[in-house]
C-alpha positions, 0 to 999 in steps of 0.5 A: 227445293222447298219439299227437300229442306222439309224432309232435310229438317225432319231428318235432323230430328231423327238422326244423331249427328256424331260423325261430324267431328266439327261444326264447320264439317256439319255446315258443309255436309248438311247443306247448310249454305250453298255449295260454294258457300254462298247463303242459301234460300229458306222460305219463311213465308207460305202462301194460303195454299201452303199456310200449314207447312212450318217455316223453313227459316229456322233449320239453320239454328235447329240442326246447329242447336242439336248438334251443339247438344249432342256434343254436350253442350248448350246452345244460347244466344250471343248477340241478336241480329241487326240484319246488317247484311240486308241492304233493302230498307223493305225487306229488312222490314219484312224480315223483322216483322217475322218471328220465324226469321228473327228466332232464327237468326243472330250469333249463338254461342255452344258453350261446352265442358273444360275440355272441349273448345266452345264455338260460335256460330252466325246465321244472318239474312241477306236478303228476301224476295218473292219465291215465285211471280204468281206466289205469296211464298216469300223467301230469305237468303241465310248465311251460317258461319262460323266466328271468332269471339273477336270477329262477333264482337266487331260485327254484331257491335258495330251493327248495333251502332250503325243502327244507333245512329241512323235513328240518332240522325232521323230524330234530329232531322225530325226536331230540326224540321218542327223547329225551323216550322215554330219559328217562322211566325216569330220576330226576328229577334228572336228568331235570330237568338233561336237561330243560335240556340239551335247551332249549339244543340246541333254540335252538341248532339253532333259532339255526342254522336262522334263521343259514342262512336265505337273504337276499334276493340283490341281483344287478346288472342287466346291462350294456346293450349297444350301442344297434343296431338288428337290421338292423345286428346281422343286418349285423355278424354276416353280414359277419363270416361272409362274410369268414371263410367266404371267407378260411377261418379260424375256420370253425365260429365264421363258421357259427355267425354266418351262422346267427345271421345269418339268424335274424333273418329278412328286415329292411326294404328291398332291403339287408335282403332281400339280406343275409338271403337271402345269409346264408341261403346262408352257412348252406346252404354251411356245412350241405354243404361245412364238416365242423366245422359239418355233422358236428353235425347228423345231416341237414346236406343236407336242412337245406341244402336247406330253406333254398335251396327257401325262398330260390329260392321266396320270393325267386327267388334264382338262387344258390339255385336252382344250388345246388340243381341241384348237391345234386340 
């Protein structure tokens, strides 16, 4: 298992992740979680043998980061994880004390362009627990799934104020037991008047918690959008790009919605074969001939490539295949 999601995380790196037409899409063919959805196993801890592999409990983030970009969009941490999902006291201990774990965990926003529709993704641990009975190798149970805004709200804001009020609930018995300690050796009359103090501070404090307690949030359903199809959509967007790309204004912009574009895939029809293949052009001349879109992927020719192989053998595109003559 271990040597299967190294090579999966070294296959990411190299290889564009375009044919996926949504994140979701990405998870499942990816591998991601388990076949059946469940979270899935990562080690994040090697033992001395193994001490120089990298951890495996930032794949998740990684293939979720970059296929983010290469959709045009960026990446960026929404709410940090308050391993709610992680009922063992210890092993939420030994996943904090992890940085492997921690960077790659949370809800992380893919902010992307007017006209593409951003996403959310959360990747929280389950669980943690010893690779094997004769190894140090130590693994974390990952769950990656996509939320709504409303949805990440309540999750990540109502762990936050659980934890909040169980180190809330430990201070006030730590106090309690020091201050029940002071008084023992004091007389009873003044005893008595701590006594009293005391039950007031306590339903104070207990006022203040209950105060702080969050209300359930009501947060408006988005707007819907325009009732178009995805042909018209994949349509709207390859226009866009072409009389951009071809009048040489807002250059990165017009890749961003040529790639978008042929995300989409091949719709119905000869108009939906030729505006998918012709956005896929769009994308392979972006990829080789426009600096500001290219410099952002470390392989921009051999990306180029895959898309015009696929073009000139899938549908015999004669563009294609002079293309490719050209980058050869």
């Amino acid at each position: 298992m271990s040597l299967a999601a190294c090579n999966s995380m070294q296959s990411a790196k190299k290889n564009i992740l375009h044919p996926f037409h949504s994140p979701q899409e990405l998870i499942v063919k990816r591998g991601i979680n388990q076949p059946d959805g469940k979270a899935k196993d990562y080690v994040y801890l090697w033992d001395q043998q193994q001490r120089h592999k990298t951890t495996q409990a930032m794949y998740p983030r990684s293939v979720m980061t970059q296929y983010c970009h290469e959709q045009g969009g960026k990446l960026s941490l929404l709410y940090k994880s308050k391993f709610g999902l992680v009922n063992d006291p210890a092993q939420r201990t030994r996943l904090a004390a992890n940085r492997g774990v921690v960077q790659g965990i949370g809800a992380y926003k893919c902010t992307m362009g007017d006209l593409a529709e951003s996403w959310i993704v959360s990747i929280e641990p389950v669980a943690e627990r010893q690779a094997e009975n004769n190894s140090k190798t130590r693994n974390v149970r990952l769950l990656t799934r996509l939320m709504k805004t409303a949805e990440a709200h309540n999750f990540y804001q109502a762990a936050a104020s659980t934890a909040k009020t169980a180190k809330k609930q430990v201070n006030v018995v730590k106090a309690t037991a020091t201050a029940k300690t002071s008084v023992a050796a004091k007389p009873t009359a003044e005893q008595k008047d701590h006594d009293r103090k005391e039950l007031e501070r306590k339903e104070l404090a207990k006022a203040e918690v209950e105060k702080k307690e969050p209300k359930p949030v009501t947060v408006a359903a988005p707007r819907a959008s325009v009732n178009e199809t995805p042909q018209q959509q994949q349509m709207k967007l390859y226009v866009t790009a072409r009389r951009d790309i071809n009048n040489g204004r807002n250059l990165n912009n017009a890749c961003n919605n040529a790639q978008r574009a042929y995300n989409y895939g091949k719709q119905q029809g000869t108009e939906g074969t030729r505006v998918y293949t012709e956005s896929g052009m769009l994308v392979a001349r972006c990829l080789t001939s426009i600096s500001t879109y290219s410099s952002r992927f470390p392989n921009a020719k051999g990306q180029a490539q895959r898309v015009l192989n696929g073009l000139a053998s899938q549908y015999n595109h004669a563009g294609a295949k002079n293309m490719l003559k050209q980058l050869n």
